[in-house]
N, C-alpha and C positions, 0 to 999 in steps of 0.2 A: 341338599345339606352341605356339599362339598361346591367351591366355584372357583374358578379361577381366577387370579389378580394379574395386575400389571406388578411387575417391582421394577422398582427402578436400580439400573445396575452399576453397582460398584464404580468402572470403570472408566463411568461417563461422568465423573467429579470433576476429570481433568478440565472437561472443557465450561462448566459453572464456574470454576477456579480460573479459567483465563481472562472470563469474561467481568468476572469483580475484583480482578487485578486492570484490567484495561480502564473500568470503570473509576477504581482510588487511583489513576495515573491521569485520568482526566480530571478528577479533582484536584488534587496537587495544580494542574496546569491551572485551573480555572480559580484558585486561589491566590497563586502566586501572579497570575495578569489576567485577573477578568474580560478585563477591555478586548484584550489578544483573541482570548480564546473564545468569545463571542462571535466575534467577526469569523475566527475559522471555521465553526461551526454551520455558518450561515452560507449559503453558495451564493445571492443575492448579495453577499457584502464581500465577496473574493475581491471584486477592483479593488474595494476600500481598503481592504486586509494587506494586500499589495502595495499601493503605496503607501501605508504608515508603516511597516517593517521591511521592506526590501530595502534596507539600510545595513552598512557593514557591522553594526553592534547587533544586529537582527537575524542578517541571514545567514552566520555561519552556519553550518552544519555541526560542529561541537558546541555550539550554543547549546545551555542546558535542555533548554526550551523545546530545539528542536530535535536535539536526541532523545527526549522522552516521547516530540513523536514520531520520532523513527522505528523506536520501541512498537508504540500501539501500530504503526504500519504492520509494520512486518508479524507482528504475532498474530493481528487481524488478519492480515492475508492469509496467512500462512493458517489459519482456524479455516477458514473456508477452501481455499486451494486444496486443503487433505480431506475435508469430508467431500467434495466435488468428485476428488478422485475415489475416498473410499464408497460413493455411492454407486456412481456413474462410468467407472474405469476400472478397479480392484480386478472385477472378473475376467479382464482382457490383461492386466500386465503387473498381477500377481500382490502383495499386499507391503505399504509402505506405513511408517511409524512417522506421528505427528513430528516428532523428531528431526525425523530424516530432512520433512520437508520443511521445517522452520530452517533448520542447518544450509539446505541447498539453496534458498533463497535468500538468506542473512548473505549466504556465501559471497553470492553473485551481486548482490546490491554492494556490499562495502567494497568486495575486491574492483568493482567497477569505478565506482568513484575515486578510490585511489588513483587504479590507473587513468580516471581521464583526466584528473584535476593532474597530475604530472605533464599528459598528454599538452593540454590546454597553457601550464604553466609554459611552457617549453617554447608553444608558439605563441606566447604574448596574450593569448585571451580569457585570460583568467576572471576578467571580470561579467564576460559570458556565459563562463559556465556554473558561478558563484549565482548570476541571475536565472541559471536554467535550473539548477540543483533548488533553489533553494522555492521557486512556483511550482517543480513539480512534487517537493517533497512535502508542501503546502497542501497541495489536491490531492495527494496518496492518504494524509493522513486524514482531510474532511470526506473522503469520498470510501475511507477505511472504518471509520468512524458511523456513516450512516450506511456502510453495508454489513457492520456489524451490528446493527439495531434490526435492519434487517433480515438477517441469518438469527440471530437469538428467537425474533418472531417464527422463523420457519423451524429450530430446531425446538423450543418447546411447545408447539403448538402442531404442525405440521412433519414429525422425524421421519415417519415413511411414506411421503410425497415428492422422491424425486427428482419428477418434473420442474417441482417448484424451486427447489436448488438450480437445476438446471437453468430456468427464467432468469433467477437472482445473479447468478454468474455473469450470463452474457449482459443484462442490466449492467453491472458492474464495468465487467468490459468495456460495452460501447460508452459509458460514462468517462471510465478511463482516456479511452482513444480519442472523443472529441475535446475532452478539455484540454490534454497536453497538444491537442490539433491548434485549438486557438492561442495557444501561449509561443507553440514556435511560429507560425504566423506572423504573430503581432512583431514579435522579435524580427520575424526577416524586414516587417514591414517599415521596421523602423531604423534598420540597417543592414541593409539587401546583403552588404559583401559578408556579413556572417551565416549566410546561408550553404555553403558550402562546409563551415564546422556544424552547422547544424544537420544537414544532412551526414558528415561522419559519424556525428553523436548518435543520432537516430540507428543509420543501418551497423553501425559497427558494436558503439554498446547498447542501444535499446535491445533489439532485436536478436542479434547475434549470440549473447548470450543465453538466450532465453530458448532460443533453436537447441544451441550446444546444451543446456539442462538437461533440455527435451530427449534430446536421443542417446544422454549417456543413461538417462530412467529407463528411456523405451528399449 
């Protein structure tokens, strides 16, 4: 007579709510420059996507353009980086708010960029890091973009499968790590003696910050 249901709770609106806010923000983009937002979309058209906007009306960073997808970067990350942790971590180093970790990662991305575009200013290669900033803020947002399609698939079809987060993540990751592989590359390849700001950019703010996150959490 009596059976049990699923309900679906309250609480988890937030994250339906983020993901048809990331959605009307992709539409805006994809209205206001079709053309644009095709090509970023597409990983097969990154060369192309690159050289038609890797131009100074294009690649700033306060371009409207690319601040809204700085937006979708970071709220995508930051949707996946907290369920990762609340599924897979929680139990070892106690319980963090979506909050926390959008704030900690917003944090470290903006305050990073300021300081290295001063860095970079300072020593003349400003146009370096306007071309590093602006290919990798390129592939955070197409590679934010289709791991958010992917995490929507896993969290309403798949929520207590783990594993499968886990997979999605490192997917993620190594996606991350070879594409910004091939971009600083290409750049050493094409001007060996910037390899050396390259390698500062890399160990001092890739990485470094992201250590320092790590163990002010842990």
């Amino acid at each position: 007579m009596f059976q049990w249901t699923e309900k679906y709770q309250p609480q988890q609106d937030w994250v339906t709510f983020i993901i048809v806010l990331i959605f009307m923000l992709c539409v805006v983009l994809f209205r206001n420059n079709t053309h644009r937002f095709k090509l970023l979309v597409s990983f097969w058209e990154f060369r192309s996507y690159i050289n038609i906007y890797d131009k100074e009306k294009f690649s700033n960073p306060l371009h409207y353009f690319n601040l809204i997808l700085t937006l979708i970067s970071l709220t995508s990350f930051s949707v996946m980086v907290y369920f990762f942790y609340d599924k897979l971590l929680m139990s070892m180093f106690g319980k963090l708010s979506f909050l926390t970790v959008l704030t900690f990662i917003s944090g470290v991305v903006i305050g990073r960029y300021w300081i290295l575009r001063l860095i970079f200013k300072v020593s003349g290669n400003l146009e370096l890091f306007q071309q590093t900033v602006f290919r990798s803020l390129s592939l955070y947002a197409t590679i934010s973009l289709h791991g958010l399609l992917l995490f929507s698939f896993y969290y309403y079809r798949f929520f207590y499968e783990p594993n499968l987060l886990l997979f999605l993540m490192i997917f993620i990751f190594c996606a991350l790590f070879v594409s910004h592989l091939s971009i600083y590359l290409k750049i050493i390849g094409m001007k060996f003696n910037y390899s050396i700001y390259l390698i500062l950019y890399l160990c001092a703010f890739k990485l470094a910050p992201w250590l320092w996150l790590y163990h002010s959490i842990f």
